[in-house]
N, CA, C and O atoms as a GROMACS GRO file, in nm:
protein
  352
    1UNK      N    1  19.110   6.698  12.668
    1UNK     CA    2  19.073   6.600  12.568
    1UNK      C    3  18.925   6.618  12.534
    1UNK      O    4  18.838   6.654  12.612
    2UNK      N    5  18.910   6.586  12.391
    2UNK     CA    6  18.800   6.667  12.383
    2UNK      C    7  18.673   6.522  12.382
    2UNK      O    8  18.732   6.415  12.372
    3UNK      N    9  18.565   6.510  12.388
    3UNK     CA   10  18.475   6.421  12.461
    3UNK      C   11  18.434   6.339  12.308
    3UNK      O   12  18.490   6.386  12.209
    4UNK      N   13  18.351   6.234  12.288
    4UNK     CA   14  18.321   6.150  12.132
    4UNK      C   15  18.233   6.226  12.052
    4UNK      O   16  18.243   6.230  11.929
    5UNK      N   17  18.087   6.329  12.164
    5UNK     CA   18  18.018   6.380  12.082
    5UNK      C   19  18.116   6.522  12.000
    5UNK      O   20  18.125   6.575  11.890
    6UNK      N   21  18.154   6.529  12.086
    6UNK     CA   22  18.261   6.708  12.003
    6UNK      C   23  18.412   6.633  11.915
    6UNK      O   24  18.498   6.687  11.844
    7UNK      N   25  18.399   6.520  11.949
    7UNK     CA   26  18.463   6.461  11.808
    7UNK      C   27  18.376   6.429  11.653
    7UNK      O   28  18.402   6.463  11.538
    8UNK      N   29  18.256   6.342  11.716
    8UNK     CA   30  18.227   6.362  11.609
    8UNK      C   31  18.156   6.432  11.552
    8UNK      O   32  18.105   6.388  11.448
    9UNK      N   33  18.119   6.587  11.603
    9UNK     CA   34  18.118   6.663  11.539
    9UNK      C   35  18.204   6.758  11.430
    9UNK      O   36  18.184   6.823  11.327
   10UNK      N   37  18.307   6.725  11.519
   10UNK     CA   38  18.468   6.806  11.414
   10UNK      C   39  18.466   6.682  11.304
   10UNK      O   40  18.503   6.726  11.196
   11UNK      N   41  18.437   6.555  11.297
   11UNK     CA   42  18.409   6.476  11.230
   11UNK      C   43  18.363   6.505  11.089
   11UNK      O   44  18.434   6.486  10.990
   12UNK      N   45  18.222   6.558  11.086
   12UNK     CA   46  18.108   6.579  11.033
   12UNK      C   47  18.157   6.750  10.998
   12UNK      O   48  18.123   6.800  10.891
   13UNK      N   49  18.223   6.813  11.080
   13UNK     CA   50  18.278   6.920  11.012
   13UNK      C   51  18.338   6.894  10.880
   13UNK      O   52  18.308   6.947  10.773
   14UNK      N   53  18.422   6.809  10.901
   14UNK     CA   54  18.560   6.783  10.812
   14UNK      C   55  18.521   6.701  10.668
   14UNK      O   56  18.596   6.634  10.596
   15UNK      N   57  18.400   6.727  10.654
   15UNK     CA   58  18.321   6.685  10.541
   15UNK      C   59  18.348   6.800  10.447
   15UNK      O   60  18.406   6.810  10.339
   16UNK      N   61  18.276   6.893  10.535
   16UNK     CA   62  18.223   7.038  10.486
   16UNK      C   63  18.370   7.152  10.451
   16UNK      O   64  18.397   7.211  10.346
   17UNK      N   65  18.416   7.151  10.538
   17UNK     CA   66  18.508   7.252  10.531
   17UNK      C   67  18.663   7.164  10.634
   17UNK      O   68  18.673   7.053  10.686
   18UNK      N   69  18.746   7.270  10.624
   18UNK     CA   70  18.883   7.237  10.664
   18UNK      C   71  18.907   7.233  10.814
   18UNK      O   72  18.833   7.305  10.882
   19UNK      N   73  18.994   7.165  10.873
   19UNK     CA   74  18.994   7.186  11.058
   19UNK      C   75  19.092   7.262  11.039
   19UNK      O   76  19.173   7.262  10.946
   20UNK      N   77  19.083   7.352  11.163
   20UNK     CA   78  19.225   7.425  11.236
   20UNK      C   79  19.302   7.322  11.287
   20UNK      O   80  19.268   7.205  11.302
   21UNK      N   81  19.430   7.384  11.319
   21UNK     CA   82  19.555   7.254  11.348
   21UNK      C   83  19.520   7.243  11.449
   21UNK      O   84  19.556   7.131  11.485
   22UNK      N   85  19.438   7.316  11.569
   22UNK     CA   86  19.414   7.277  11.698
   22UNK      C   87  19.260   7.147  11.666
   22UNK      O   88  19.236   7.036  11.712
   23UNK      N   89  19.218   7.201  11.606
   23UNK     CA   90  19.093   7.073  11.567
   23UNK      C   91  19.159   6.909  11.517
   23UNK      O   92  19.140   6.794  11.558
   24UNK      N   93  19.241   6.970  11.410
   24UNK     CA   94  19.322   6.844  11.332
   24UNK      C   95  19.392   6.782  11.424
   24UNK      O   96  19.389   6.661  11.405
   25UNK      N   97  19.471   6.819  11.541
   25UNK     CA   98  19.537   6.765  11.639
   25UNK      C   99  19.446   6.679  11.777
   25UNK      O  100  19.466   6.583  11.851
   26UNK      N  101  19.380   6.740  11.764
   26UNK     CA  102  19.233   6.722  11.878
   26UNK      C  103  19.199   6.556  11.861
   26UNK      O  104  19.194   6.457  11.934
   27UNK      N  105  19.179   6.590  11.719
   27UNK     CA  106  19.100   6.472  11.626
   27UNK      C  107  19.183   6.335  11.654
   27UNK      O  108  19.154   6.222  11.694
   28UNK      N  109  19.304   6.406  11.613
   28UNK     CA  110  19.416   6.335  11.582
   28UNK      C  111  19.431   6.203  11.714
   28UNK      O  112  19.420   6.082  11.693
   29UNK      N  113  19.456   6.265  11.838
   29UNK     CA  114  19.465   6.217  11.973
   29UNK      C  115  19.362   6.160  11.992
   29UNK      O  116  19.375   6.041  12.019
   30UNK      N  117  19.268   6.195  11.988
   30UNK     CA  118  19.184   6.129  12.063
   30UNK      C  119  19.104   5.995  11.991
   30UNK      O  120  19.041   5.911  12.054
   31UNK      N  121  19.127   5.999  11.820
   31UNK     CA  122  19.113   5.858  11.758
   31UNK      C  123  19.220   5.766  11.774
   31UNK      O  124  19.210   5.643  11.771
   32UNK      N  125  19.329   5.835  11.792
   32UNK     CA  126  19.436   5.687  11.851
   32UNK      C  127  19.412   5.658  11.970
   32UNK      O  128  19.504   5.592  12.017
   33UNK      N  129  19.318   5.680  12.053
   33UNK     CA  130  19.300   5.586  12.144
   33UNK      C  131  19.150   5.576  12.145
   33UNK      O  132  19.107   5.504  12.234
   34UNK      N  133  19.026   5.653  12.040
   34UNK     CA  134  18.911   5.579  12.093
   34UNK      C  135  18.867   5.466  12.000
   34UNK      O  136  18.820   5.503  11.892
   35UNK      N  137  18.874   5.346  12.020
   35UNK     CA  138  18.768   5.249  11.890
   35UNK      C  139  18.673   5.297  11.853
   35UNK      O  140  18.649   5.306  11.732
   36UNK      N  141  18.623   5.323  11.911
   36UNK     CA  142  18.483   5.370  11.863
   36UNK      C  143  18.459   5.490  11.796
   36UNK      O  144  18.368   5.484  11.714
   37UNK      N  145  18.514   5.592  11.808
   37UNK     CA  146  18.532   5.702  11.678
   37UNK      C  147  18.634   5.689  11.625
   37UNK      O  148  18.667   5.801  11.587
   38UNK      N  149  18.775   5.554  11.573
   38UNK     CA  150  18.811   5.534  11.488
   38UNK      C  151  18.704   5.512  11.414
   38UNK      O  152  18.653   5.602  11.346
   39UNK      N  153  18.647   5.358  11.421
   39UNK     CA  154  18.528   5.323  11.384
   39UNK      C  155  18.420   5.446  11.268
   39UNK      O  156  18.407   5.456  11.146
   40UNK      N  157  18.371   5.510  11.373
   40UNK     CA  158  18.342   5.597  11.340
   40UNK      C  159  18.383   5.669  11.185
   40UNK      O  160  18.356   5.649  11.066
   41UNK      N  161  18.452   5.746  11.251
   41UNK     CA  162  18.536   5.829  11.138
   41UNK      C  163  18.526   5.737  11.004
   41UNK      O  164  18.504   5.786  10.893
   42UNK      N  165  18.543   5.592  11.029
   42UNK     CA  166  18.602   5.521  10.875
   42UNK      C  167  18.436   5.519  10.808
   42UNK      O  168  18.412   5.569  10.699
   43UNK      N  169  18.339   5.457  10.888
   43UNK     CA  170  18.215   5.475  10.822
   43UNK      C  171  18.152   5.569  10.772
   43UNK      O  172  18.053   5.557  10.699
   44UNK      N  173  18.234   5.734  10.827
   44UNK     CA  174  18.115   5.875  10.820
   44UNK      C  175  18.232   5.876  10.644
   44UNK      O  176  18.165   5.921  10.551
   45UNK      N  177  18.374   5.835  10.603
   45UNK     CA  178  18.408   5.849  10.541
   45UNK      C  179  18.368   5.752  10.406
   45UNK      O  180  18.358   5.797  10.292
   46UNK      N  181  18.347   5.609  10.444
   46UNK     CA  182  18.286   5.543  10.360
   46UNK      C  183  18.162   5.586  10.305
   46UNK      O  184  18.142   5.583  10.184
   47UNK      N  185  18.090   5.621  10.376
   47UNK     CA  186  17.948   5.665  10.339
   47UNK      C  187  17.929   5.790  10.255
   47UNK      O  188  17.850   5.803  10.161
   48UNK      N  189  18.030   5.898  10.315
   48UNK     CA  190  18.060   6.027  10.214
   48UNK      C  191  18.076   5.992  10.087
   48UNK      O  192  17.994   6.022  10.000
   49UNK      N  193  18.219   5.901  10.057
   49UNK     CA  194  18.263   5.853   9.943
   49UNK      C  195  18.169   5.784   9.830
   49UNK      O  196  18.186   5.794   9.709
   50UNK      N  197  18.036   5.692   9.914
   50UNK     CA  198  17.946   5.643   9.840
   50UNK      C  199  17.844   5.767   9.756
   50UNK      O  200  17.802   5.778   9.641
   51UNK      N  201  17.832   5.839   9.864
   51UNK     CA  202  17.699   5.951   9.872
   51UNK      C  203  17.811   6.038   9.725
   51UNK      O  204  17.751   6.079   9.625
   52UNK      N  205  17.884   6.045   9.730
   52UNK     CA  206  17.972   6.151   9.652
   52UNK      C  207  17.957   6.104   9.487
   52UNK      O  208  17.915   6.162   9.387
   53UNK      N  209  18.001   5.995   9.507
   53UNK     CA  210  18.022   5.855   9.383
   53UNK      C  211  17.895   5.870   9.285
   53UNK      O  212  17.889   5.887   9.164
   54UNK      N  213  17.782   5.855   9.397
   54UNK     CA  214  17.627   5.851   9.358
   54UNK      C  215  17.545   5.971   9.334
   54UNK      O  216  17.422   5.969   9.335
   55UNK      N  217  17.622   6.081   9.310
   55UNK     CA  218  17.555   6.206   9.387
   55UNK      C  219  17.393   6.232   9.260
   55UNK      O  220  17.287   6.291   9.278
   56UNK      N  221  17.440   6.161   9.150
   56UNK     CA  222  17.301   6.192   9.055
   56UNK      C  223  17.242   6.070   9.097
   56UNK      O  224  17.137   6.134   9.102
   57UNK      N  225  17.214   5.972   9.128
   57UNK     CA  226  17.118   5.871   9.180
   57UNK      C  227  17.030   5.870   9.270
   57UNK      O  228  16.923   5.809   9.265
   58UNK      N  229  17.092   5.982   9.416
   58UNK     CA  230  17.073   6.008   9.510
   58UNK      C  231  16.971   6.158   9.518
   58UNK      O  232  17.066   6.236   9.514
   59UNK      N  233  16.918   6.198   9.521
   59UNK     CA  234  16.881   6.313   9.506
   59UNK      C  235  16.834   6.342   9.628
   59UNK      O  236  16.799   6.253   9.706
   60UNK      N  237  16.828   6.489   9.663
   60UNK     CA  238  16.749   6.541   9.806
   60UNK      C  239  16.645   6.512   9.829
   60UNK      O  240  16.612   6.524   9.948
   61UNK      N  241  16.559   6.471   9.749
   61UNK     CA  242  16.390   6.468   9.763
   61UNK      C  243  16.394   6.361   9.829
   61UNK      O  244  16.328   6.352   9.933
   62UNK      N  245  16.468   6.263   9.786
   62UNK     CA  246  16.462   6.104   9.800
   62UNK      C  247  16.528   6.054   9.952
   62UNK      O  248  16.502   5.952  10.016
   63UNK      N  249  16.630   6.172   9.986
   63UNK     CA  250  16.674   6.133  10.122
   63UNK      C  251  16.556   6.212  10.239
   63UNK      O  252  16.554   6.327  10.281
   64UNK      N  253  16.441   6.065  10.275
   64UNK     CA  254  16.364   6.116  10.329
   64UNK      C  255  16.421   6.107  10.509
   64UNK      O  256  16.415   5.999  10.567
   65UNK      N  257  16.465   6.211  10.568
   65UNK     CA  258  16.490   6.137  10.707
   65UNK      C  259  16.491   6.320  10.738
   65UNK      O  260  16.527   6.418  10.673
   66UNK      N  261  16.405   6.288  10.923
   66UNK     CA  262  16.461   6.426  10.987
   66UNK      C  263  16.594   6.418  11.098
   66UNK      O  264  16.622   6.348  11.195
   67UNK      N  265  16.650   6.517  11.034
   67UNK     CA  266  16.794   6.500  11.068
   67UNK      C  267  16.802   6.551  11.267
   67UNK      O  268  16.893   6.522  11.345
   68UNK      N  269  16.658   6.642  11.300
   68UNK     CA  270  16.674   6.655  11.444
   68UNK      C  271  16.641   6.525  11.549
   68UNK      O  272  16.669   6.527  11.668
   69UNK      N  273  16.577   6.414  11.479
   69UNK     CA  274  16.521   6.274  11.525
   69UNK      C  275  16.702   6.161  11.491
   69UNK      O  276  16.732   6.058  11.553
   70UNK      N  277  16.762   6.208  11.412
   70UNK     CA  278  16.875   6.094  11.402
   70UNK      C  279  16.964   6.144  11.473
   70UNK      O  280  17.044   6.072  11.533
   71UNK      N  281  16.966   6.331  11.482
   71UNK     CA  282  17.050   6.337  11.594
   71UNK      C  283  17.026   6.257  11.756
   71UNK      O  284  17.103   6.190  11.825
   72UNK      N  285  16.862   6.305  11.778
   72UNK     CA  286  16.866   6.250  11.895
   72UNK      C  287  16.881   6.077  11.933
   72UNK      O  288  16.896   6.027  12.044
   73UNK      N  289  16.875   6.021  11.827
   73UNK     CA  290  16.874   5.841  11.833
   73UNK      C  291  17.023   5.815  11.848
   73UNK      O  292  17.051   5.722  11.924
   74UNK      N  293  17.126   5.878  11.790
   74UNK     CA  294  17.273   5.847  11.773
   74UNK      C  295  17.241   5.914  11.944
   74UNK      O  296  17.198   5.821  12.014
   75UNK      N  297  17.250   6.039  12.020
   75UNK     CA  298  17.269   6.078  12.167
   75UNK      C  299  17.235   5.948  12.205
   75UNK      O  300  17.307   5.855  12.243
   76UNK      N  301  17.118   5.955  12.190
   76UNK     CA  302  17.072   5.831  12.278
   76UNK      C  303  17.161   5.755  12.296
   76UNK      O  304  17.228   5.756  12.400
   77UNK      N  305  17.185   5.658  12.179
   77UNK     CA  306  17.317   5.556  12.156
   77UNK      C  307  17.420   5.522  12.219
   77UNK      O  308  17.471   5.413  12.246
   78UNK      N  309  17.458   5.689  12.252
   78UNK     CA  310  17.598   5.733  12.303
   78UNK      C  311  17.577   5.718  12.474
   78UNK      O  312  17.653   5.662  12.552
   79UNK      N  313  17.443   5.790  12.504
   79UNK     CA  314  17.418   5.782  12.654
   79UNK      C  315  17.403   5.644  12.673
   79UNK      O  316  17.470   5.607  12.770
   80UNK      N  317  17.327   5.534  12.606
   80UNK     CA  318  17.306   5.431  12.632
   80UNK      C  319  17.422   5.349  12.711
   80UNK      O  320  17.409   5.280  12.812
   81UNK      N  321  17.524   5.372  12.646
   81UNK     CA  322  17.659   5.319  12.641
   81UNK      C  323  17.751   5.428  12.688
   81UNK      O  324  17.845   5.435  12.610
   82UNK      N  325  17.760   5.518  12.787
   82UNK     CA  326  17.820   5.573  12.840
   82UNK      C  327  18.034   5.539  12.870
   82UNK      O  328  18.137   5.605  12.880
   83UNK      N  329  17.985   5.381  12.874
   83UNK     CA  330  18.129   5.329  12.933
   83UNK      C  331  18.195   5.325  12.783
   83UNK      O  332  18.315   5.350  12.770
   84UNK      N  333  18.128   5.299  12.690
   84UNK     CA  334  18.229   5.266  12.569
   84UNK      C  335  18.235   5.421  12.512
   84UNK      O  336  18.257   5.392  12.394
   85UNK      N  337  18.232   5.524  12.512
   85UNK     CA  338  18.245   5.649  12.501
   85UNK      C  339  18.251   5.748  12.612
   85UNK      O  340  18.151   5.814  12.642
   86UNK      N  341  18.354   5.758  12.668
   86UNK     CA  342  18.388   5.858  12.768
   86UNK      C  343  18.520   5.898  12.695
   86UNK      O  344  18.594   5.842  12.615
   87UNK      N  345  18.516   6.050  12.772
   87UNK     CA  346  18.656   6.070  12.687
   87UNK      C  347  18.803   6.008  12.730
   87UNK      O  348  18.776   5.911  12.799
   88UNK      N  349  18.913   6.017  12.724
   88UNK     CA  350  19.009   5.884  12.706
   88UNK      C  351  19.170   5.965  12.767
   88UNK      O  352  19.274   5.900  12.772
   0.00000   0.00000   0.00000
């Protein structure tokens, strides 16, 4: 079973490009039983859908954030809370 961070990375894949059936199945299992990357998943999809909707409003310049500092704040997050994300 594969663990929340290597979910939601296949997550954040599945933006970009297509899963293998071993990924799509992976995914599959392990959101029917975690809340929290159900959760997940529905917000990284809401937010796509907005970002997509908006895509001339939004521009690159304007999304000021470093993406190696939000990775480490979401880890954090995850370590913080160890018990509500273990794999399942």
């Amino acid at each position: 079973m594969l663990s929340c961070e290597e979910v939601t990375l296949l997550m954040e894949k599945k933006l970009e490009e297509k899963h293998s059936l071993k990924e799509r199945i992976a995914l599959f299992f392990h959101t029917m039983m975690c809340d929290a990357c159900k959760q997940y998943e529905k917000q990284t999809r809401l937010l796509d859908s907005f970002l997509k909707a908006n895509k001339k409003a939004v521009s690159e310049q304007e999304l000021d954030f470093d993406s190696k500092k939000l990775e480490e704040k979401i880890l954090q997050q995850l370590n913080k809370n160890p018990d509500k994300h273990d794999d399942h």
